[in-house]
C-alpha positions as CSV (number, residue, x, y, z in Angstrom):
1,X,154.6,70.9,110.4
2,X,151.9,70.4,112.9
3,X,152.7,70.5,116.6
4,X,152.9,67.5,118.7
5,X,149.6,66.3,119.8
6,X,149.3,66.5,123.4
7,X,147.8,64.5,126.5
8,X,144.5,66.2,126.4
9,X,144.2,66.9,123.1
10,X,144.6,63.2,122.7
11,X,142.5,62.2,124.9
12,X,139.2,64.1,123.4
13,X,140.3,62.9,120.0
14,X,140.1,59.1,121.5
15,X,136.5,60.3,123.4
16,X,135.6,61.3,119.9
17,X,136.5,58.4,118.3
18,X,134.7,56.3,120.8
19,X,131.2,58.3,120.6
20,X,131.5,58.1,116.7
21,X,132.1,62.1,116.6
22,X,135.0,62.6,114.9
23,X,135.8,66.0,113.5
24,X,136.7,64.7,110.0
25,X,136.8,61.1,108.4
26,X,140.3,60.2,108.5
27,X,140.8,61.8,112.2
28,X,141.4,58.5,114.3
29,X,143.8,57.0,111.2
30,X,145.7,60.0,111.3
31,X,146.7,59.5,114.7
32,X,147.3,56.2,114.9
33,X,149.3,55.4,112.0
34,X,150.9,58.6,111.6
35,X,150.2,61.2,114.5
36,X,152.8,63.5,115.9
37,X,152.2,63.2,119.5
38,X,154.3,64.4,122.4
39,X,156.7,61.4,123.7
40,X,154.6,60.3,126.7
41,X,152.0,60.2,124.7
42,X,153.8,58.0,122.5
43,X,152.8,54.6,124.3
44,X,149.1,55.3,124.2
45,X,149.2,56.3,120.6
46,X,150.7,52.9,120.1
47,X,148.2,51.2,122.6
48,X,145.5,52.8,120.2
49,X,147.1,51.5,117.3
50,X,147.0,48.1,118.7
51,X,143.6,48.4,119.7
52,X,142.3,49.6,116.1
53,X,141.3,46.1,114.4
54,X,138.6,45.6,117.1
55,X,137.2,48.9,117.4
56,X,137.7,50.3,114.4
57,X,134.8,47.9,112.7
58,X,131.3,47.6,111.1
59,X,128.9,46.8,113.2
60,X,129.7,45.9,116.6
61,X,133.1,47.0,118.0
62,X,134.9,44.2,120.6
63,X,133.4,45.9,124.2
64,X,136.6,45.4,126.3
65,X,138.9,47.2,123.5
66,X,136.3,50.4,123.6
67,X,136.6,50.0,127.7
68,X,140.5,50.0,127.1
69,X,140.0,53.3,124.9
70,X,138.1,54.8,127.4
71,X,140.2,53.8,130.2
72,X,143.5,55.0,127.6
73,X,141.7,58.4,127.5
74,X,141.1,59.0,131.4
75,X,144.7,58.7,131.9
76,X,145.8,60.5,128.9
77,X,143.3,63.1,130.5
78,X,144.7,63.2,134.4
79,X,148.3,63.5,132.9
80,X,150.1,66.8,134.3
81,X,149.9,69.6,131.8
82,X,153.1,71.0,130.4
């Protein structure tokens, strides 16, 4: 079993997402829909999951929802380490 994702690993994995650099395919579904994440990071997951019709799109992604990714990913980011 994998180990729980945490706050900064989930935060570069939404950075990634966001700048179209994913390290495989699937990487953003995984997490959403299915990710083992750390409690608190539980509610951004979620937040994320929420987010995915508008961003994850052809063409043009809804601006705002990317904003609120990037915003999701700063705080994910300044969280305390463990």
């Amino acid at each position: 079993m994998k180990p729980a994702l945490r706050s900064a690993e989930a935060a570069a994995l939404i950075d990634r997402f966001v700048e179209g650099k994913l390290r495989y395919p699937q990487e953003w579904n995984d997490f959403i829909e299915a990710g083992t994440v750390e409690p608190r990071v539980e509610p951004f997951r979620r937040r994320c999951y929420e987010l995915d019709p508008l961003v994850n799109v052809p063409g043009n992604p809804n601006r705002q929802a990317l904003a609120e990714l990037r915003s999701i990913s700063k705080q994910l980011a300044d969280l305390p380490t463990r």
